[in-house]
Backbone as JSON, one array per atom type, in Angstrom:
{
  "sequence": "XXXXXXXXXXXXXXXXXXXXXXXXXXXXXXXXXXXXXXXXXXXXXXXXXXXXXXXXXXXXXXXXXXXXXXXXXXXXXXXXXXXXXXXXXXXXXXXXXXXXXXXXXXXXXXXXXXXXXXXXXXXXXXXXXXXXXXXXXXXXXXXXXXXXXXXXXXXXXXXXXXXXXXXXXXXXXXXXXXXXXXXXXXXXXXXXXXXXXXXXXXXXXXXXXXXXXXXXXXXXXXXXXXXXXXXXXXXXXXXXXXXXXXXXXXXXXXXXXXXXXXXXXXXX",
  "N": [[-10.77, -10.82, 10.46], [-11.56, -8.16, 8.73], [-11.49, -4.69, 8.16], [-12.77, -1.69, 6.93], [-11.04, 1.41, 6.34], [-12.03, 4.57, 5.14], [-12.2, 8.08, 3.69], [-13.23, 11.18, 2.44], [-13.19, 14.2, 0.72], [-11.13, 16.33, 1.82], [-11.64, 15.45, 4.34], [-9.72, 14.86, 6.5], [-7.91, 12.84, 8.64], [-8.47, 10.08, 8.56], [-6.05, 7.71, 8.3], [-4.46, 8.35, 10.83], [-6.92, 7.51, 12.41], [-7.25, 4.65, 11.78], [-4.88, 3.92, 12.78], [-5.14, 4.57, 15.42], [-7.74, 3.07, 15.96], [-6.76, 0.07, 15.73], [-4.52, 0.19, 17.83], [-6.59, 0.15, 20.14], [-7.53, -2.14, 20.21], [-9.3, -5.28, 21.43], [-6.62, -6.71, 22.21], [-4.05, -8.39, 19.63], [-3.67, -6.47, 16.65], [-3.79, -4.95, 13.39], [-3.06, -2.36, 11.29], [-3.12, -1.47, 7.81], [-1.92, 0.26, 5.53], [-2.98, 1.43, 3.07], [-3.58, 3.71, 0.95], [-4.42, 4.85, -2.26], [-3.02, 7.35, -2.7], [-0.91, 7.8, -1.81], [0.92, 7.25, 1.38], [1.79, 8.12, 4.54], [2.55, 7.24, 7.09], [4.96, 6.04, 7.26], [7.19, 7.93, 7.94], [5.55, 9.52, 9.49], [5.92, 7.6, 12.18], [7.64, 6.8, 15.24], [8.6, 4.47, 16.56], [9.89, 3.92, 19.72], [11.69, 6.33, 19.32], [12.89, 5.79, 16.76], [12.3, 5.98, 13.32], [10.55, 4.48, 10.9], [11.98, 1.39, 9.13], [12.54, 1.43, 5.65], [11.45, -0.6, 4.26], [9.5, -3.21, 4.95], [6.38, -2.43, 2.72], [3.37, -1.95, 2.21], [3.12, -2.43, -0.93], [5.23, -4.8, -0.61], [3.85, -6.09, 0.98], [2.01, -6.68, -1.31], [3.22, -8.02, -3.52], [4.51, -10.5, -2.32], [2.04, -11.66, -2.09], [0.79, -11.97, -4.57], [2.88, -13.78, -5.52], [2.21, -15.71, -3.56], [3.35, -16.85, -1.67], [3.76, -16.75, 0.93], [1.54, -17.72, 3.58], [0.82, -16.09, 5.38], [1.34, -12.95, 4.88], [0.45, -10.45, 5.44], [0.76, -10.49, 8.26], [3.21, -10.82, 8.28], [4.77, -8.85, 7.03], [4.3, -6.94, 8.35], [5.3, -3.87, 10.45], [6.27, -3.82, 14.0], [4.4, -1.09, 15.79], [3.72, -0.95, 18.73], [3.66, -3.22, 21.76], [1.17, -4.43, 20.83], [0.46, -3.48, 18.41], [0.75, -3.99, 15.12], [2.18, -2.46, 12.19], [1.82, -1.66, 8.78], [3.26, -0.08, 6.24], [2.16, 2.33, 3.62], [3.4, 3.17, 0.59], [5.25, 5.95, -0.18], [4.38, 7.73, -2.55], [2.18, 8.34, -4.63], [2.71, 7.35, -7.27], [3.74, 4.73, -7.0], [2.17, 3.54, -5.69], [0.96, 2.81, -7.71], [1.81, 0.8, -8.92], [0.88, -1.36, -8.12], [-1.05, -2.76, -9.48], [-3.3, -5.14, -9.75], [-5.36, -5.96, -7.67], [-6.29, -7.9, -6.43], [-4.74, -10.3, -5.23], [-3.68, -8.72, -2.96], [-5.82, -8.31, -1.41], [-7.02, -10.46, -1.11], [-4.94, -11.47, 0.81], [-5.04, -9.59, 3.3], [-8.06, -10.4, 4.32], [-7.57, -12.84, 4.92], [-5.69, -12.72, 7.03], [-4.48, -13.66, 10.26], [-4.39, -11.89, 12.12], [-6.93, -9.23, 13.28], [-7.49, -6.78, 10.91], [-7.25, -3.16, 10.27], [-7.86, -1.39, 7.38], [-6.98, 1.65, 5.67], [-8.15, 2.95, 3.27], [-7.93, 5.2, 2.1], [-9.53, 8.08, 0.1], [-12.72, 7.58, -0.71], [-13.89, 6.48, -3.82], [-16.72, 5.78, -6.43], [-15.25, 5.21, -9.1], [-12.95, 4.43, -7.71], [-9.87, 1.86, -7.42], [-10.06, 1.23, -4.9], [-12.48, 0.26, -3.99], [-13.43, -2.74, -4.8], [-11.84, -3.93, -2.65], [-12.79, -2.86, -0.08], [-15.44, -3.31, -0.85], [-14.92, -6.44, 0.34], [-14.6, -6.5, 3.07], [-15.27, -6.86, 6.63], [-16.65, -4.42, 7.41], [-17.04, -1.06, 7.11], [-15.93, 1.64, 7.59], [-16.7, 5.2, 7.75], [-15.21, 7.9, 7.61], [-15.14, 11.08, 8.42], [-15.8, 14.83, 9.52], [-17.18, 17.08, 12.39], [-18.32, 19.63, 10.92], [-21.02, 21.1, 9.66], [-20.58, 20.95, 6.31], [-19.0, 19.05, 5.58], [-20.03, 17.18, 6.97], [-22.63, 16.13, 5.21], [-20.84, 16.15, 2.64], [-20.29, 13.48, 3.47], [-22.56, 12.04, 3.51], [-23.5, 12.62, 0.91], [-21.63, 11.12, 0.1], [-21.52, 8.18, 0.86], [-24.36, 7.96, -0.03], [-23.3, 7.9, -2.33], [-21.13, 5.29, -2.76], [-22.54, 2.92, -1.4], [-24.66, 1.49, -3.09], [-22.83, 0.61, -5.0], [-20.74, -0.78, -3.39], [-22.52, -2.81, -2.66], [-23.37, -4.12, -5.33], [-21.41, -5.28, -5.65], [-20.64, -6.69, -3.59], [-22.51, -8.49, -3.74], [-24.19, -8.24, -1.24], [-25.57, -6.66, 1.26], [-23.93, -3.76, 1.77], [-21.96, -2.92, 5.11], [-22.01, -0.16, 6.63], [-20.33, 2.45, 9.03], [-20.64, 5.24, 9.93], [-18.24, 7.33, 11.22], [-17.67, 10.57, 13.85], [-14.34, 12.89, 13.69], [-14.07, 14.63, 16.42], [-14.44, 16.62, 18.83], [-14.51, 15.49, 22.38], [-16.45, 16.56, 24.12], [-18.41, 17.28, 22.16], [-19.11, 14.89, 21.23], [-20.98, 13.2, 21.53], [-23.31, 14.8, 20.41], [-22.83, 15.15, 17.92], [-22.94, 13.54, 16.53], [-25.33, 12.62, 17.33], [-26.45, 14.55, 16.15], [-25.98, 13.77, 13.3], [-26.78, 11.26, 12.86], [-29.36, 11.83, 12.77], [-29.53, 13.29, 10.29], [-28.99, 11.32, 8.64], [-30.26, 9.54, 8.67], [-33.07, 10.5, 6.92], [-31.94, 9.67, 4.16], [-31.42, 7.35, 1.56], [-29.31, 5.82, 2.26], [-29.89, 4.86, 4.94], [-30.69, 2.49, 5.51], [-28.13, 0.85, 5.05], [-26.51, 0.95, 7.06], [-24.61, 0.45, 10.12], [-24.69, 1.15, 12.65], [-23.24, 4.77, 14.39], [-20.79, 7.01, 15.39], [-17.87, 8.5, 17.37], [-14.14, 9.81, 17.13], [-11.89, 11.04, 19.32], [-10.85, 14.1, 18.68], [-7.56, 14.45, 19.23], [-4.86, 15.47, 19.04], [-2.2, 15.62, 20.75], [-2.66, 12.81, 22.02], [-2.36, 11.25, 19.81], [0.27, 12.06, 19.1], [1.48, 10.85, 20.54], [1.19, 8.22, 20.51], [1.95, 7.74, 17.92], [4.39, 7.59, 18.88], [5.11, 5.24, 19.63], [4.45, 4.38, 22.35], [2.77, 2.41, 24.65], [-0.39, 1.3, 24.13], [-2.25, 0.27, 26.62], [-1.18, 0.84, 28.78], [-0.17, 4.52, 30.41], [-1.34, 5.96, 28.11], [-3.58, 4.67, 27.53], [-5.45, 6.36, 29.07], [-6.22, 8.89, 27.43], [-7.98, 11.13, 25.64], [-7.87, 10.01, 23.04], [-7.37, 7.38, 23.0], [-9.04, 6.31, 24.71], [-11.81, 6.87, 23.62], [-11.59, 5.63, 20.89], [-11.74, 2.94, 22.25], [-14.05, 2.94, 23.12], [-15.27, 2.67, 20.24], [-14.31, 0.15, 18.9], [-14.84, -1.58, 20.54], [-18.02, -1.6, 19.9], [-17.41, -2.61, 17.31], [-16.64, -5.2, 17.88], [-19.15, -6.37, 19.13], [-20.34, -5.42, 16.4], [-19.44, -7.26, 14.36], [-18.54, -9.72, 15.65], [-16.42, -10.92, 16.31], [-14.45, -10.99, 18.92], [-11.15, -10.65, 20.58], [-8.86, -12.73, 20.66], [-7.03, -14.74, 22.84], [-5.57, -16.93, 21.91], [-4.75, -16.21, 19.21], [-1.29, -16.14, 17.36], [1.36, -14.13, 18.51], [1.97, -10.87, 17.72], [4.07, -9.24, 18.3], [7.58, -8.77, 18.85], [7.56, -8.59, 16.0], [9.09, -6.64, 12.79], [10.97, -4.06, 13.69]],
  "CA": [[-11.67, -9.68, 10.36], [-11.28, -7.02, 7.96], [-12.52, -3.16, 8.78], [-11.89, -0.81, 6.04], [-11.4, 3.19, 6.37], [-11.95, 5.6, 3.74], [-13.0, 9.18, 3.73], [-14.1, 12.0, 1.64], [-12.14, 15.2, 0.11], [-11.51, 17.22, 2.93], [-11.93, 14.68, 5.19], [-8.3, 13.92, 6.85], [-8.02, 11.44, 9.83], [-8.5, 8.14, 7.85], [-4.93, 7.39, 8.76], [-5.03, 8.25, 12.34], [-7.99, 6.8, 12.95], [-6.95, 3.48, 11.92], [-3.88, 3.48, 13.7], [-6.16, 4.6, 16.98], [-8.44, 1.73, 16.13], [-5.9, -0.77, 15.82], [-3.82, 0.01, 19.01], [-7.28, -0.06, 21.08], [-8.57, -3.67, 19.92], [-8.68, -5.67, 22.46], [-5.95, -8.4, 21.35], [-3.29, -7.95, 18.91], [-4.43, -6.02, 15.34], [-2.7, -4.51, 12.48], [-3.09, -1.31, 10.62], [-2.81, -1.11, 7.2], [-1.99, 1.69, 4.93], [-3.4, 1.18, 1.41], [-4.25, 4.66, -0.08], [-3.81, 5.27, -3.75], [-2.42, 8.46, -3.11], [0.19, 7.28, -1.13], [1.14, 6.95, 2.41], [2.92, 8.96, 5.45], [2.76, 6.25, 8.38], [6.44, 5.31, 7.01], [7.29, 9.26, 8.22], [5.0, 9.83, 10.48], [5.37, 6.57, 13.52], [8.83, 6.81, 15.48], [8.61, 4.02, 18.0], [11.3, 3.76, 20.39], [12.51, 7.33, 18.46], [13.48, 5.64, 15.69], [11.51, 5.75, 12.16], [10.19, 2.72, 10.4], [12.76, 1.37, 7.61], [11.82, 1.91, 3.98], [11.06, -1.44, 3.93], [8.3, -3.76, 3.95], [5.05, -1.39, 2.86], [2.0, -2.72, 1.62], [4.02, -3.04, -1.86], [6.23, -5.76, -0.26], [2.69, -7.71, 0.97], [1.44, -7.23, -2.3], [4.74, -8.97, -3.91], [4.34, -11.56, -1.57], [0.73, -12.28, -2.15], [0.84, -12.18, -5.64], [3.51, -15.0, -6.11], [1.62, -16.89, -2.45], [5.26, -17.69, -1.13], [4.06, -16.39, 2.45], [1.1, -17.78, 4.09], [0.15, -14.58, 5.77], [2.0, -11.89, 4.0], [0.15, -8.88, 6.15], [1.45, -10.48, 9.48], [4.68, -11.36, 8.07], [5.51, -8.01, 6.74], [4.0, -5.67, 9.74], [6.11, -3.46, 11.9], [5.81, -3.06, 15.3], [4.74, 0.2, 16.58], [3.77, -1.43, 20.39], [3.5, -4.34, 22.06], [0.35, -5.16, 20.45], [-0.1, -3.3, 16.77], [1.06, -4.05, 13.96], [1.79, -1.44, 11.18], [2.37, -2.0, 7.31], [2.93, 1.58, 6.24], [2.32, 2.82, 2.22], [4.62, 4.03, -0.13], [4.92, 7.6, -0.25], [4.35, 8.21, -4.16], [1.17, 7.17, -5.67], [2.99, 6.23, -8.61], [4.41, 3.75, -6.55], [0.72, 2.61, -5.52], [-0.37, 2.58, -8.54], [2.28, -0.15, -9.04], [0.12, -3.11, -7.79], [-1.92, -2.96, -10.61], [-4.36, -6.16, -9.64], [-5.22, -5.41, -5.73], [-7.11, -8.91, -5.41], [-3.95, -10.82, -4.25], [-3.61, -8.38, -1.39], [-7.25, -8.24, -0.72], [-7.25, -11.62, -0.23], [-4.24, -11.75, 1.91], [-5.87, -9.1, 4.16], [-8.91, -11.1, 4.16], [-6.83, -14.37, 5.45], [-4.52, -12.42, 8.25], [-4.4, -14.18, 11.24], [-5.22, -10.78, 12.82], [-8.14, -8.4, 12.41], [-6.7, -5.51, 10.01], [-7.63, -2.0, 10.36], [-7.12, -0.93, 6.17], [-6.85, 2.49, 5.22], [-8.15, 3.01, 1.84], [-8.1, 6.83, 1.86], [-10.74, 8.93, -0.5], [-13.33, 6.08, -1.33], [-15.27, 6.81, -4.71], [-17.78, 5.15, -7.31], [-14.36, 4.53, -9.7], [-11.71, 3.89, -6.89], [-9.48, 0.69, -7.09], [-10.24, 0.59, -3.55], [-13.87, -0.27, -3.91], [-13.62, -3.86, -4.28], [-11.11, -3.86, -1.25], [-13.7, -2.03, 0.7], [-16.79, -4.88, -1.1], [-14.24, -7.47, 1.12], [-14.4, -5.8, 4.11], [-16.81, -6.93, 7.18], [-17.64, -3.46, 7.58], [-16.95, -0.2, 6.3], [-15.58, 2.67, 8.27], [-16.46, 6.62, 6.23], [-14.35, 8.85, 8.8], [-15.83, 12.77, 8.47], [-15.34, 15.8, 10.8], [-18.37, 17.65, 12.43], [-19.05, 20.93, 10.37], [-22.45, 20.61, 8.21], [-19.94, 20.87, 4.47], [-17.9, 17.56, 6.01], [-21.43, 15.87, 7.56], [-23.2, 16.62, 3.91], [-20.17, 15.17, 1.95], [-20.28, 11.99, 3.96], [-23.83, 11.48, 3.52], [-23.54, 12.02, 0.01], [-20.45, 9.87, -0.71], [-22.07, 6.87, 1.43], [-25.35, 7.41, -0.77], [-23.17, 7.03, -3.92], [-21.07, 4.26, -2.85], [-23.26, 2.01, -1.03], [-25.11, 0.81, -4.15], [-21.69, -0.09, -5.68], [-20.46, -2.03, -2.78], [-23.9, -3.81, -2.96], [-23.09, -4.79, -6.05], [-19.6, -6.26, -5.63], [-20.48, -7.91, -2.16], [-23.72, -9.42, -3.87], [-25.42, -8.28, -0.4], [-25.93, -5.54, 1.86], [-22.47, -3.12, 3.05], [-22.79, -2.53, 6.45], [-21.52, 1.06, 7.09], [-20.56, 2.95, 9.93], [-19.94, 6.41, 9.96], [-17.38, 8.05, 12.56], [-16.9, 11.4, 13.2], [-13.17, 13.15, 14.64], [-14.74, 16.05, 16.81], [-13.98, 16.84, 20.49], [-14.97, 14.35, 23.39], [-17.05, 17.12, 24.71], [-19.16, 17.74, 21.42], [-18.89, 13.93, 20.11], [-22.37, 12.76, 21.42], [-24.25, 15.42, 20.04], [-22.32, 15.61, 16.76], [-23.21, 12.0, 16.66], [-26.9, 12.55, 17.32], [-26.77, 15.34, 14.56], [-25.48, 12.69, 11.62], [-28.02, 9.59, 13.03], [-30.6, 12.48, 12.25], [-29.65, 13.76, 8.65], [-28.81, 9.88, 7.69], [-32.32, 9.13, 8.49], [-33.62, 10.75, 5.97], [-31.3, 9.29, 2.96], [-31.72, 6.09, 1.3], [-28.61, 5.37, 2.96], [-29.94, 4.51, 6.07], [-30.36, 0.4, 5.82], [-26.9, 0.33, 5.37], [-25.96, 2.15, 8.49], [-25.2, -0.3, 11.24], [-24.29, 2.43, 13.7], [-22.72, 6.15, 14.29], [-19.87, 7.18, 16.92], [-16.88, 9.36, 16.91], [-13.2, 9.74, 17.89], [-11.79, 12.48, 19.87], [-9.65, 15.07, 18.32], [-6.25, 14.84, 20.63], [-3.13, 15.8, 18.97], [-1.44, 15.26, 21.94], [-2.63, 11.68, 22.4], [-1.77, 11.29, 18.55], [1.65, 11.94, 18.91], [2.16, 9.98, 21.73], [0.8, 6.87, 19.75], [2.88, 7.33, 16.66], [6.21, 7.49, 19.33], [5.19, 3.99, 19.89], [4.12, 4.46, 23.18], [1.85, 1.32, 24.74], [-1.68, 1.51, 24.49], [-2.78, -0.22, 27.86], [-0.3, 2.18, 30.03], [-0.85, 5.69, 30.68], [-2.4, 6.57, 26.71], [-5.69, 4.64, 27.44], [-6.26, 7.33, 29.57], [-6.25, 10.23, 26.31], [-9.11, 11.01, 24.85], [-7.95, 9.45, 22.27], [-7.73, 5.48, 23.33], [-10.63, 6.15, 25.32], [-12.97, 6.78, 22.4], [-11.57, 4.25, 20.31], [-12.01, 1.52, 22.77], [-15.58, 2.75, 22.97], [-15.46, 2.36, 18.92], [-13.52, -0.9, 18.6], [-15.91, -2.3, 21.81], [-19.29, -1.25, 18.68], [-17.11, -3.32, 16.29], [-16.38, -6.88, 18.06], [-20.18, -6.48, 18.67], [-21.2, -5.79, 15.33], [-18.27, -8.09, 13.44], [-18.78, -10.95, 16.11], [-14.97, -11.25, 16.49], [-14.13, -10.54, 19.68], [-9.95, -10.89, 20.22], [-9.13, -14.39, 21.4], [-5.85, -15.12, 23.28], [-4.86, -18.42, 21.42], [-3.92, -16.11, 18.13], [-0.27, -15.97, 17.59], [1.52, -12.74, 19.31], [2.78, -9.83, 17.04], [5.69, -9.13, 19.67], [9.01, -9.52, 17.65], [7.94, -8.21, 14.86], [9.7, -5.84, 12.33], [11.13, -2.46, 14.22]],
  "C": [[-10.99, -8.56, 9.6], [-11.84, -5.94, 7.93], [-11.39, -2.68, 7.64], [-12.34, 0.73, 6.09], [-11.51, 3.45, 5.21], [-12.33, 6.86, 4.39], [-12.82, 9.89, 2.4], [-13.14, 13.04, 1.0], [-12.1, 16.17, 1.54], [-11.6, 16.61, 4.07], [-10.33, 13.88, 5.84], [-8.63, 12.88, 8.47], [-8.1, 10.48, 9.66], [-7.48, 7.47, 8.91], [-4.79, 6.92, 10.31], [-5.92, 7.47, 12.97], [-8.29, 4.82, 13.01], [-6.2, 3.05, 12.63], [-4.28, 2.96, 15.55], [-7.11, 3.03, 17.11], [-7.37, 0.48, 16.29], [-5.53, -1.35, 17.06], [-5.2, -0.05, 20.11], [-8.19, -1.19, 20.86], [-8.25, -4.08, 21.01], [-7.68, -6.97, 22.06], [-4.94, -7.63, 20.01], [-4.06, -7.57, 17.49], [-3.05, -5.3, 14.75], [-3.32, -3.53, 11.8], [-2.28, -1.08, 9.63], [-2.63, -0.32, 6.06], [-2.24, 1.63, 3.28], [-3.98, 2.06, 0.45], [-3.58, 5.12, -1.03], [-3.04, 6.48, -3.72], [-1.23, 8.68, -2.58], [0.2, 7.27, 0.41], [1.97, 7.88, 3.14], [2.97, 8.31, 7.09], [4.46, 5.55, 8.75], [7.36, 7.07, 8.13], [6.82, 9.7, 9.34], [5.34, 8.85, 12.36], [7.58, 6.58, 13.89], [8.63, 6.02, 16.78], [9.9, 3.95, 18.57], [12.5, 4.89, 19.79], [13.09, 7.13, 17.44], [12.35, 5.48, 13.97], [11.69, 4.41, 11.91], [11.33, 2.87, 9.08], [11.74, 1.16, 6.73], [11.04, 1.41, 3.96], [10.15, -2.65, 4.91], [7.27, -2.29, 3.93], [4.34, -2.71, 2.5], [2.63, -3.26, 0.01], [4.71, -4.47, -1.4], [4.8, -7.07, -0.07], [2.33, -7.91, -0.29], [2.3, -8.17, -3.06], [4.06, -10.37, -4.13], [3.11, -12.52, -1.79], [0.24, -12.85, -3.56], [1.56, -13.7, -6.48], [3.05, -15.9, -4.65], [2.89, -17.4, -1.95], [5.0, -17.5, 0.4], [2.16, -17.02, 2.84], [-0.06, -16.63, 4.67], [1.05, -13.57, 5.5], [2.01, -10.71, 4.72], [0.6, -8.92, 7.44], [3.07, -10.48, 9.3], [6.02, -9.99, 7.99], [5.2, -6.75, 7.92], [5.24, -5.56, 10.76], [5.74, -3.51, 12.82], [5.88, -1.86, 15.92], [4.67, 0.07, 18.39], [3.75, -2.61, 20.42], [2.27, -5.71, 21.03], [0.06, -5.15, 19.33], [0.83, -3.3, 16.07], [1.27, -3.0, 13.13], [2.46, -1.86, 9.71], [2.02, -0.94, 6.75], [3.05, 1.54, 4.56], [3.67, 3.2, 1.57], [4.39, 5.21, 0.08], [4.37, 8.48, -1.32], [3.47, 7.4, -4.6], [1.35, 6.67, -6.26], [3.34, 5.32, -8.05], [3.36, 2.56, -5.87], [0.34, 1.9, -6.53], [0.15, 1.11, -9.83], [1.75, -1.68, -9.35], [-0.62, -3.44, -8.69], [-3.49, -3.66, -10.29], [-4.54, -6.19, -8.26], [-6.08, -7.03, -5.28], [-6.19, -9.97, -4.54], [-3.89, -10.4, -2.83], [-4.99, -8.87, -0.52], [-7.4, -9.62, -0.37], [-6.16, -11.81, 0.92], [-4.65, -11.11, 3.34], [-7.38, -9.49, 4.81], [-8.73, -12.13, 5.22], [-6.35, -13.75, 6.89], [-5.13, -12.9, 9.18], [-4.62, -12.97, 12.12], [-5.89, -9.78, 12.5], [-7.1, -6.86, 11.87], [-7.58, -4.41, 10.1], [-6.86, -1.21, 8.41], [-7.35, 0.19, 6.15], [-6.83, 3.07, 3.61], [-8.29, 4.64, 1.15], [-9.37, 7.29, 1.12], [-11.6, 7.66, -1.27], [-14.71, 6.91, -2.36], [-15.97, 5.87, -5.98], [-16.27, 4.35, -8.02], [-13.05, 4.13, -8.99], [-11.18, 2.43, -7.3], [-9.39, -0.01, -6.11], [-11.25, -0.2, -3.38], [-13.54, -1.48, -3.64], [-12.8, -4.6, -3.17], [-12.34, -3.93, -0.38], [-14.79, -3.45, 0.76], [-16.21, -5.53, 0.08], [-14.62, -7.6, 2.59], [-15.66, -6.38, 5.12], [-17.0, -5.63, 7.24], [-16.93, -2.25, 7.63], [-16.84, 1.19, 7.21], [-15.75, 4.21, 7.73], [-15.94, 7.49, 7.52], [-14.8, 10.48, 7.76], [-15.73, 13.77, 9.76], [-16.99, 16.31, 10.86], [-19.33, 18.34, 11.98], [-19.79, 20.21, 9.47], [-21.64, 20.43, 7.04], [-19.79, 19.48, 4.76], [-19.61, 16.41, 5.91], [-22.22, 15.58, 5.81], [-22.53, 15.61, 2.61], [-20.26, 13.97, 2.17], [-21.45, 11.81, 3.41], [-24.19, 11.38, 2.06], [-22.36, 11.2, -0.52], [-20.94, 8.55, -0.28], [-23.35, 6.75, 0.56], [-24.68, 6.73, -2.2], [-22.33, 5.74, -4.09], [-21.47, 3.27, -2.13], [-23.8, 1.1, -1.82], [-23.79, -0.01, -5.18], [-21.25, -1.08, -4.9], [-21.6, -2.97, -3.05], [-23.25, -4.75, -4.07], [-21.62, -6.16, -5.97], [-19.54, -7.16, -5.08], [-21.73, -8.95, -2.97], [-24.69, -9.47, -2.37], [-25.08, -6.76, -0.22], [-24.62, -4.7, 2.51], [-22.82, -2.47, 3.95], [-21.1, -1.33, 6.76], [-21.42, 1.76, 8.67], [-19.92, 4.31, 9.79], [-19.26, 6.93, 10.98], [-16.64, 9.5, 12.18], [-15.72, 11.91, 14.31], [-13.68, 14.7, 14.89], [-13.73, 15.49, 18.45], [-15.01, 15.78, 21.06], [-16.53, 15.21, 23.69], [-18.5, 17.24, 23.71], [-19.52, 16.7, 21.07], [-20.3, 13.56, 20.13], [-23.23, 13.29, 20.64], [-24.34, 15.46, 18.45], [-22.94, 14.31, 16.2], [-25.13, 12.07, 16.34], [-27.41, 13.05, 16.23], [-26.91, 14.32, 13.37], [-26.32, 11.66, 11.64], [-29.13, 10.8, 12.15], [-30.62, 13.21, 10.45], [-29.17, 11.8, 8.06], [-30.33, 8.96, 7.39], [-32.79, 9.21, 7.55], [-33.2, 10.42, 4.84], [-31.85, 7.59, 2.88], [-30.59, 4.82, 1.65], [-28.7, 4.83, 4.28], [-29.66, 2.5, 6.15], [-29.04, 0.11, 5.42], [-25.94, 0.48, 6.3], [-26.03, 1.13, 9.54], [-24.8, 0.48, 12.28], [-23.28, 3.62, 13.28], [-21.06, 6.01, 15.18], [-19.07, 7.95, 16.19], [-15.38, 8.93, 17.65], [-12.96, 10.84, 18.13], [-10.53, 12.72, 18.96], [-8.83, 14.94, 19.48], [-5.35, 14.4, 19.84], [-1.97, 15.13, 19.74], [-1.28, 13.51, 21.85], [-2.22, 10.97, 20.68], [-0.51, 10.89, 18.29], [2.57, 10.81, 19.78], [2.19, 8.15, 21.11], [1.53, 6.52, 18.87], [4.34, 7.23, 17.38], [6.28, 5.8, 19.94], [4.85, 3.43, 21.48], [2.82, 3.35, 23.48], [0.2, 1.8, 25.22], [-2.1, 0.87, 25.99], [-1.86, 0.4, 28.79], [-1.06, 3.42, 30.05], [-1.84, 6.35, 29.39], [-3.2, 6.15, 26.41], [-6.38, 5.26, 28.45], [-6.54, 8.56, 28.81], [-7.85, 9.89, 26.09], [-9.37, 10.07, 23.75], [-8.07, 8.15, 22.21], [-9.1, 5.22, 23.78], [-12.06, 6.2, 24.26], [-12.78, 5.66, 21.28], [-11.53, 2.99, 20.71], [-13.73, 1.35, 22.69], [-15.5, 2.26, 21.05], [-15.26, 0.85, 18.59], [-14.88, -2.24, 19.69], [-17.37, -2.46, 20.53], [-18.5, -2.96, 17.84], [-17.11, -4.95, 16.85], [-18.09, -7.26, 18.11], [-20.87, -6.58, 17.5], [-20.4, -7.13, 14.24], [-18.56, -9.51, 14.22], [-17.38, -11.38, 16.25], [-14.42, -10.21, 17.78], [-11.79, -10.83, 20.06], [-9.97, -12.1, 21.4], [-7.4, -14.61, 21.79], [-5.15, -16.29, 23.03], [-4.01, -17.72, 19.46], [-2.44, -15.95, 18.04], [0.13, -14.47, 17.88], [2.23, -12.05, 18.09], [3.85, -9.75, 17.28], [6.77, -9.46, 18.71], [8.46, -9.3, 16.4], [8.47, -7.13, 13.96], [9.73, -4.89, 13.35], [12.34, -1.87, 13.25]]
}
């Protein structure tokens, strides 16, 4: 299974929000970091207090995928931030993205992984090299914050690339918009965006709404490598992305199955 983030200008949380999704699948998953403009998951995730080495990024799968020497390339090269997720963190220097040149090796290796991938394709537009990443994808994540400018942007960046995925997939991309508001506000904020998507020609690609909670707190606690099924699926933050991740095995039909091989032991 393949779920791909993006968002908008202005629109931060991509990142986060994959990581969050990831660590609250039910079953081992991987989060990976694939935005052209570079990456800060290498910087940002200190499990066990220690930063991730340099090495593997998403560069290293692409390598790998390119000359087919690995099987599964995206499990092979993932760190472990817990027990259960995976992470394959960016370069830091776009130029260093903008390396890969031909992105369909990866995309297929992400495609193949033996566990469902959470990608991170950062600002997703009409001429991106992400797009046909994204086409790949069962289903299409646009991460946006609450205020009307944010809700507005989403609704027109999903009208203008919807018709492009179309094209690429040769069917229908099934979108979901999510926005990062407070727990307290999320339903409503939620109800707001079902009701201005209505009215766009974006709607039949809309297979549902939802949000994640803003929590810092539970944020930080996640990137120190801290285990999701202990005390931090009580944050706001696990707690809304289990509700999210719970939407997805429903709409994806891949629920997590205890016969895939275990992450555990891999890179720290």
């Amino acid at each position: 299974m393949l779920i791909a983030l993006c968002g908008d200008k202005g629109s931060p949380g991509v990142t986060t929000t994959a990581l969050a999704l990831a660590s609250a699948w039910t079953g081992q998953a991987i989060a990976v970091e694939a935005d052209p403009a570079g990456g800060d998951l290498a910087i940002r995730l200190h499990p066990g207090g220690s930063t991730l080495p340099e090495t593997p990024t998403v560069l290293s799968v692409a390598t790998a995928a390119r000359a087919d020497r690995e099987h599964d390339p995206v499990a092979t090269h993932a760190h472990a931030l817990n027990s259960t997720t995976g992470v394959v963190p960016g370069p830091v220097l776009a130029e260093q993205m903008a390396n890969i040149g031909d992105w369909s090796p990866l995309t297929d290796a992400l495609v193949r992984c033996a566990f469902p991938v959470f990608v991170d394709l950062g600002h997703l537009h009409s001429a991106s090299s992400m797009l046909r990443v994204a086409a790949r994808a069962d289903l299409v994540i646009a991460v946006g914050r609450p205020d009307m400018s944010s809700v507005i942007r989403l609704r027109d960046r999903l009208a203008r690339v919807a018709p492009h995925l179309a094209h690429l997939r040769g069917a229908a991309p099934r979108l979901l918009p999510l926005l990062v508001t407070t727990s307290r506000h999320g339903a409503a904020d939620v109800a707001d965006l079902r009701g201005i998507l209505a009215e766009t020609p974006v709607k039949p690609f809309v297979v549902d709404c939802g949000f994640l909670a803003h929590d810092p707190s539970g944020v930080r606690r996640l990137e120190a490598g801290e285990e999701p099924g202990g005390r931090l699926s009580r944050t706001d933050l696990l707690r809304t992305a289990r509700d999210v991740t719970g939407r997805l095995e429903s709409l994806t039909g891949s629920p997590a199955t205890a016969s895939k091989p275990s992450i555990v032991g891999g890179r720290r």
